[in-house]
N, C-alpha and C positions, 0 to 999 in steps of 0.2 A: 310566447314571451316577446317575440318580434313585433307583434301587432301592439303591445302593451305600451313598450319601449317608445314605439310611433307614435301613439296617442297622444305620451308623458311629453314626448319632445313638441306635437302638435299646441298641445294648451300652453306652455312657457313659452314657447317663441312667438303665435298668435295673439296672447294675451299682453305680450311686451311691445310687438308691433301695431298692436290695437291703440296702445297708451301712447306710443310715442305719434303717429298718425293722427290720432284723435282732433289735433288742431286742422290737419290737410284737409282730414273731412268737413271740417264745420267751415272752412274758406272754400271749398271746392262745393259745398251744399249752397253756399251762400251766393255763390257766380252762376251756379244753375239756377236758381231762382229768380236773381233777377234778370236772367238769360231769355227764355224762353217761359210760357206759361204749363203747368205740368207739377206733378211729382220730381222731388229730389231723387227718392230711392227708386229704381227699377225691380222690379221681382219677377221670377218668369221660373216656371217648370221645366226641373230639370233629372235626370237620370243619373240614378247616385247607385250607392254600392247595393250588390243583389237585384239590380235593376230598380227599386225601390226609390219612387218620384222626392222631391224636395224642391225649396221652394230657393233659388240662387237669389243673392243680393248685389247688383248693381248701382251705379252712380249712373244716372241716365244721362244719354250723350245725344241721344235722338229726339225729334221732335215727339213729342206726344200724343199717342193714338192711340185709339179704341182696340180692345185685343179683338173684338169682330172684325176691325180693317187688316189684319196681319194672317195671313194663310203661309207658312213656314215652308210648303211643301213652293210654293210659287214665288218667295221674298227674292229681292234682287238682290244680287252679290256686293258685296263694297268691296267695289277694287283699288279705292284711295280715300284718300279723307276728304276729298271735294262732293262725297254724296250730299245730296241735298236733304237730304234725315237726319243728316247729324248735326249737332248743334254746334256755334262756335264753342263755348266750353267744352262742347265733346270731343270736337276736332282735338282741345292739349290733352282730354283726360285720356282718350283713347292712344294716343302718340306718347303718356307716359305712364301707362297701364295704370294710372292711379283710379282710374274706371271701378277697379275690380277690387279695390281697398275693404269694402264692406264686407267682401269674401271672410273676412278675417272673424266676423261673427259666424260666417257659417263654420267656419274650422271650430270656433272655441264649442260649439254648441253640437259638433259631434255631425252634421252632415256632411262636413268636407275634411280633407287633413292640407298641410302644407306643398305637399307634393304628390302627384297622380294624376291618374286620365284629367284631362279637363271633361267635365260633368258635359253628354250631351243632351239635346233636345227630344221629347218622344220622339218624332217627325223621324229622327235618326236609327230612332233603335233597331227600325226594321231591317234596315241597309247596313248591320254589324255581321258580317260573315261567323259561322259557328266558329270556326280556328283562333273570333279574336273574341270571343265573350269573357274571358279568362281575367281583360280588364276591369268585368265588375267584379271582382273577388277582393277589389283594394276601394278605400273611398277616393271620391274623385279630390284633385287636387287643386291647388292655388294654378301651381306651374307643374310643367311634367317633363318628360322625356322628350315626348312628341314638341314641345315648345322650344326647349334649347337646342331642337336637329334643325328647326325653319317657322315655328309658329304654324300659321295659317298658310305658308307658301309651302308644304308638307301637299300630297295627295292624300285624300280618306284613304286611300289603304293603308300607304305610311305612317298616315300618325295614330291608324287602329295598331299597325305592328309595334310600331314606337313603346301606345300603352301595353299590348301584351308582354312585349318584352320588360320593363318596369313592375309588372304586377307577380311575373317569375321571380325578379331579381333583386325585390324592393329590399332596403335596408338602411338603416340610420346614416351611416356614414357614404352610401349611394345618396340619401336627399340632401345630405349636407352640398356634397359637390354640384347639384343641379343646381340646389340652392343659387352660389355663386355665379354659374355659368348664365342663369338666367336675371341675375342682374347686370353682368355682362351684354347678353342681346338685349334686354330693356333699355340698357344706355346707352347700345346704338339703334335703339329702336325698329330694330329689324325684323320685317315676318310679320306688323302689324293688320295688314291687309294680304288678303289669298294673291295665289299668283296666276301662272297659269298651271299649273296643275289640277286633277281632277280633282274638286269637290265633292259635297256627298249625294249631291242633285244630280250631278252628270253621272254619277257611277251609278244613281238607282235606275237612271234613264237608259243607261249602256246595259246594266245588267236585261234590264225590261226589252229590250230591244233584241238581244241576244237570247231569249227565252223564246221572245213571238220568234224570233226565226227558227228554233230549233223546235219549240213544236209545228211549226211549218211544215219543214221538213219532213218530221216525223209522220203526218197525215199524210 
């Protein structure tokens, strides 16, 4: 009944926010276009409920490349909006999360809901500790637990605990209040780029690291 409940609130609120948006997108498509050369929308594979791949939609912010030039396991970190991959228009869409606007088709259309793990990358799923798989039992979300504690300035472990603890605890009147909270950190635009905390590259390299020495040892 819970899950049901989620769904019902998922389509009316995504479908309301699709309609009233509708114009942001067609001026935010139209500054990407004459921005750079490239695709308006971004698409990229992404890890949804039941571990079960899907296909995210983005506002592209970056320059555009070949997905043969993008190795996920090796991409450089964006530690501010001065990357050189991100496009002027990216630099405001990413600074007023309106990047992520198109998400709102993925919710109506049942890949995503409004609140939950943020959906990750295969690249990642390797490096999700057993303790925190519990996140795919819920669909991933617009925003989540993990985004109103620090965004991207969260370590992977944190914001794997973050979604665990959310996917125990979910409930209508728990997304309402994220809801809010997370237009709160949108408005001050905070957590938009990682900090220094570990990401999910430095933890697979720490884990990998602590393996070779311990069968090291073991020998």
């Amino acid at each position: 009944m819970k899950a049901q409940v989620k769904r019902l609130f998922d389509i009316v609120l995504s479908s309301v926010a699709l309609f009233f948006f509708f114009p942001f997108i067609l001026l935010a498509a139209l500054w990407i276009r004459l921005d750079t050369p490239g695709p308006v929308i971004f698409k990229q594979h992404r890890i949804g409920k039941d571990c079960k791949p899907f296909k995210v939609l983005k506002l592209r912010t970056m320059i555009d490349r070949p997905s043969s030039d993008i190795d996920q396991n090796n991409e450089k970190v964006i530690a501010n909006g001065e990357d050189p991959r991100i496009t002027r228009s990216g630099r405001f869409l990413r600074s007023t999360s309106l990047d992520e606007l198109p998400q709102l088709w993925n919710i109506v259309r049942g890949d995503m809901s409004i609140v939950g793990p943020r959906p990750i990358i295969p690249e990642q799923l390797e490096v999700v500790p057993p303790e925190f798989k519990s996140r795919f039992h819920v669909l991933p979300g617009l925003t989540g637990l993990a985004q109103v504690r620090g965004r991207r300035s969260l370590g992977w472990l944190d914001q794997l605990k973050a979604d665990a603890e959310y996917a125990k605890n979910y409930n209508i009147f728990y997304d309402i209040v994220i809801i809010f909270k997370t237009i709160i950190v949108v408005a001050k635009g905070s957590g938009i780029y990682g900090g220094e905390s570990e990401n999910w590259r430095a933890y697979r390299e720490r884990v990998k690291t602590q393996s070779s020495k311990s069968n090291i040892g073991g020998d």
